[in-house]
N, C-alpha and C positions, 0 to 999 in steps of 0.2 A: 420312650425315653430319649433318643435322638432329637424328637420336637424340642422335648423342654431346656436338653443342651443346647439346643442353637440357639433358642431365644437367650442364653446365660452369655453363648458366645457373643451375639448381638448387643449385651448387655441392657436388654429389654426386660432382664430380671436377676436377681440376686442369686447366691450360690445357696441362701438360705430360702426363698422361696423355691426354687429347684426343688430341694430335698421334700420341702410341703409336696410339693404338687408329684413327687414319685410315691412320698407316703402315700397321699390319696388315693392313687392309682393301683399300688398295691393292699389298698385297703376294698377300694372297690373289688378290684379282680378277687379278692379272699371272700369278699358275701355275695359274691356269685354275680356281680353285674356287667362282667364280661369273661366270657368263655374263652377257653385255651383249647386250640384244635391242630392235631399236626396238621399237615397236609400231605393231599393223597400224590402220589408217586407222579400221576400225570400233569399236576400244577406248573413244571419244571421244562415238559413241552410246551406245554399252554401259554407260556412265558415268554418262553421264544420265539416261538410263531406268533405271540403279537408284535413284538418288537421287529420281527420280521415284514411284518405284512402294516404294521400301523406305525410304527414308528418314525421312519422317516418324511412320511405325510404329516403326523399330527406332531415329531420332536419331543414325545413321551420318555419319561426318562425312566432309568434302571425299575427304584422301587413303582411308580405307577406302573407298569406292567406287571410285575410280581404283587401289587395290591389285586389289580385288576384278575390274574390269573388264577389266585388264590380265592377269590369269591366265586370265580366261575367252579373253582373244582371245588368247591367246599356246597355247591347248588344252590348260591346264592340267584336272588332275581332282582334285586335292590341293589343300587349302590351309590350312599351318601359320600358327596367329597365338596371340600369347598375349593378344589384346585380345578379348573378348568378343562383342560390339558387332561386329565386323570379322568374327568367327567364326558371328555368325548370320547375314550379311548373308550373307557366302560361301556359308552352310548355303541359306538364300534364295535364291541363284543358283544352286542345283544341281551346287555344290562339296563334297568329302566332306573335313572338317574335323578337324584335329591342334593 
């Protein structure tokens, strides 16, 4: 939801396409085509200690660490990003990157 706000902000889209593209999303996520997972207790470390250890080498910001954290304690082995930056950090935690 924050994506599709900024593009509204940038004014790279309408306040009515917005609302499309949330419906959709909320429609996907309803027939099951993306899963809702808390996350586990340790994500929160895992977080920090990259941000600690990779961050000021690679200038990774807030949410890529917590994307990146979050795959890792959810047992992910993949991790798709089209941000760079996001994609070496993953590569850095011992994620194989798309």
């Amino acid at each position: 939801m924050h994506a599709v706000a900024q593009h509204v902000f940038r004014k790279e889209i309408t306040a009515l396409e917005s609302r499309r593209a949330q419906a959709e999303l909320q429609r996907d996520l309803g027939g099951g085509l993306w899963l809702m997972a808390a996350l586990p207790e340790d994500v929160w470390e895992t977080f920090a200690a990259l941000a600690r250890r990779h961050g000021p080498r690679l200038g990774v910001r807030t949410l890529d660490s917590l994307h990146v954290a979050a795959a890792l304690g959810l047992g992910g082995k993949t991790f798709w990003t089209f941000d760079q930056k996001q994609a070496k950090l993953a590569a850095a935690a011992g994620l194989q990157t798309f």
